[in-house]
C-alpha positions, 0 to 999 in steps of 0.5 A: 613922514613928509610926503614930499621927501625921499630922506625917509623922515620928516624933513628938519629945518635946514633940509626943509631950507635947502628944498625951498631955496633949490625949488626957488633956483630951479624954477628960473633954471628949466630947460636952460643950458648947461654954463659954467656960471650955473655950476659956479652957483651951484658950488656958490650954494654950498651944493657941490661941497655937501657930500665932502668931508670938512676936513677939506671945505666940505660941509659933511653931510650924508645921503639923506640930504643929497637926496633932498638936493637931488629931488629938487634938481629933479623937478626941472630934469637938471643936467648939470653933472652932480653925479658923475663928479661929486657922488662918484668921482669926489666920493672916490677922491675923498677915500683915496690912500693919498692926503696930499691927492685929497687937499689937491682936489677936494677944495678945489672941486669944493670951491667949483674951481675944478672938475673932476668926472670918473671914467669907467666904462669901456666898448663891450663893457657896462657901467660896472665892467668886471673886467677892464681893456684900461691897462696901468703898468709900473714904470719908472716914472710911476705908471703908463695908462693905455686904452680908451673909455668909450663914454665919459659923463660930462668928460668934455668939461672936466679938468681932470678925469679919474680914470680906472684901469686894471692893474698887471697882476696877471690873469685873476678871475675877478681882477681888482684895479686902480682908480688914477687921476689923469689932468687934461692936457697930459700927454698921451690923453686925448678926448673928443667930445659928443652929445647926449640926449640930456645935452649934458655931453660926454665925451670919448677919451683915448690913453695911448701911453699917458706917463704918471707918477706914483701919486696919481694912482688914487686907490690901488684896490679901487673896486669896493670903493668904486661899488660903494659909492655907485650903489649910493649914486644909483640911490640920488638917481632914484631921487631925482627921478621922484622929484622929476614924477612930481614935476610932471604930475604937475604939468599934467594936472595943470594942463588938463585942468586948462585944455578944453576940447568939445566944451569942457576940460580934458580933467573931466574925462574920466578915463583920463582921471584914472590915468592919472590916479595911476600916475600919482600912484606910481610916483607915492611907489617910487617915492617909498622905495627911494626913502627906503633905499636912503633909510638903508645906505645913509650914514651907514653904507660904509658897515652895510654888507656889500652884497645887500646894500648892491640888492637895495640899490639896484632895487629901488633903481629897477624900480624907480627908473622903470615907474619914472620911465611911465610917467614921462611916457604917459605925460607926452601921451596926455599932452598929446601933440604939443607934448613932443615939441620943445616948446613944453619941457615934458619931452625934457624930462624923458630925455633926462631919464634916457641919460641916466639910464645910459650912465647908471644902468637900465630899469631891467639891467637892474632887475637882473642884477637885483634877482642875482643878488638875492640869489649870491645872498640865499647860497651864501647865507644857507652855507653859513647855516649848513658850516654852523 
């Protein structure tokens, strides 16, 4: 097993390839802005199109080789919204009940020509709200959306958003909704946009009677599918995080090497050593619950019992964000002053972890999940037992 992977296996040719070539662009891309150009390079490379089926311009790739992707974007704490639009809302377009919504959108969003983000979360509501405020209601047109998604990952860039809204069906306890695609400039959407800690952006989107027809309603059921592909982009969090630790353990270990204070390096202090012995211990953890995270979601998660791939995912993310959370803490630590200007991008990498955090769910938000998970597992499956 490569110690320098999150795929669980040793990397092939082409995923060894595709590292080098994302460390090579990387390296001239750290702590630059977000640009149009950037995500057009990146749909250039072939990136944006990897997950998507080829059927539509994409190349078929599965989880493990997102993961290597993502573990390299991660070494320079990468802004640009890859979750967001292509593990949640391409994912979700690429299984909508539609053909003709899948040609519409997928080369397009292949080719880096459209943009499309998911918009979920509401006010009083989390990532992966039960119940949803969004309203879509039959009319004669189609469907009529009314509510207000309070953030929007990268909702001010998108060309269209895709939007999940409960379905009137009445007062169910858990009520399923639709997943429906509202293109910007419909009317009745309006959006203002916001910063971010990561300077990525986001941006609050208001629907106030936005008149649709039929197609744009993408999935009816959208739920399961909506859980499906937010477990496999909880799974790349954790990647980018790995990649994220490595970048810092470097910076720090250089940079300890060539500070000198009283006369020799700040490497020679021994306490100091043992802190970053801890650190590379941290990252070798996060790295293996990661691997094992792709190993159980990859190529399979489709068949993978809901319940247990959610435990997994939410596993590793409480896991792996809480570990990355220390290791940039701990990094600013040893830099000492310089490491809180924006002068080094060790501060880059925290606000990198703050923003996926807000967008996935935090380390302890995931812990309780992941404890109430095992528990819905162990009633259900002593019930199978007790039924036998």
């Amino acid at each position: 097993m490569s110690p320098n992977t999150t795929t669980g296996a040793q990397l092939s040719a082409d995923d060894q390839m595709l590292r080098d070539s994302v460390s090579r662009w990387v390296q001239d891309q750290a702590g630059a802005a977000q640009t149009q150009a950037r995500w057009q390079q990146m749909a250039d490379f072939g990136w944006l199109a990897m997950t998507l089926p080829e059927s539509h311009e994409g190349l078929g790739q599965g989880l493990a080789q997102a993961a290597v992707l993502h573990e390299a974007l991660g070494a320079a704490a990468i802004s640009e919204p890859l979750i967001p639009a292509i593990a949640l809302a391409a994912s979700l377009i690429a299984g909508a009940d539609s053909p003709a919504a899948r040609s519409d959108w997928l080369p397009a969003i292949a080719r880096g020509e459209s943009m499309v983000v998911t918009a979920v979360s509401e006010r009083g509501s989390n990532w992966r709200a039960q119940r949803l405020q969004t309203q879509a209601r039959a009319s004669a047109a189609g469907w009529r959306l009314d509510g207000v998604k309070q953030v929007v990952a990268s909702g001010h860039r998108a060309d269209a958003w895709l939007v999940a809204a409960e379905l009137d069906q009445g007062s169910a306890a858990t009520p399923d909704f639709g997943l429906f695609i509202v293109t910007r400039g419909s009317t009745g959407a309006s959006s203002q946009a916001f910063e971010t800690v990561d300077g990525a952006g986001a941006c609050r989107l208001v629907l106030d009677g936005v008149q649709l027809d039929a197609s744009a309603c993408l999935l009816k059921a959208g739920r399961a599918a909506w859980e499906r592909v937010c477990d496999q982009a909880l799974v790349l969090a954790c990647a980018e995080s790995v990649g994220a630790m490595d970048a810092l353990l470097r910076t720090t270990a250089d940079y300890l090497r060539t500070r000198v204070q009283f006369g020799r390096p700040l490497a020679t202090n021994q306490v100091l050593r043992h802190r970053m012995a801890d650190l590379k211990v941290g990252c070798e953890e996060a790295r293996s619950m990661t691997q094992a995270a792709v190993l159980a979601l990859g190529g399979s998660s489709n068949d993978l019992d809901p319940l247990v791939r959610a435990r997994i995912a939410s596993g590793a993310r409480a896991k792996v964000g809480a570990l990355a959370r220390r290791a940039c803490e701990e990094a600013i630590q040893l830099h000492g002053g310089m490491g809180v200007t924006e002068e080094l991008p060790v501060g880059v990498f925290l606000k990198r972890q703050l923003a996926l955090d807000a967008m996935l769910g935090s380390p302890d938000w995931h812990l309780r999940r992941h404890a109430n998970l095992r528990a819905e597992i162990a009633v259900r499956n002593t019930g199978k037992g007790a039924g036998q």
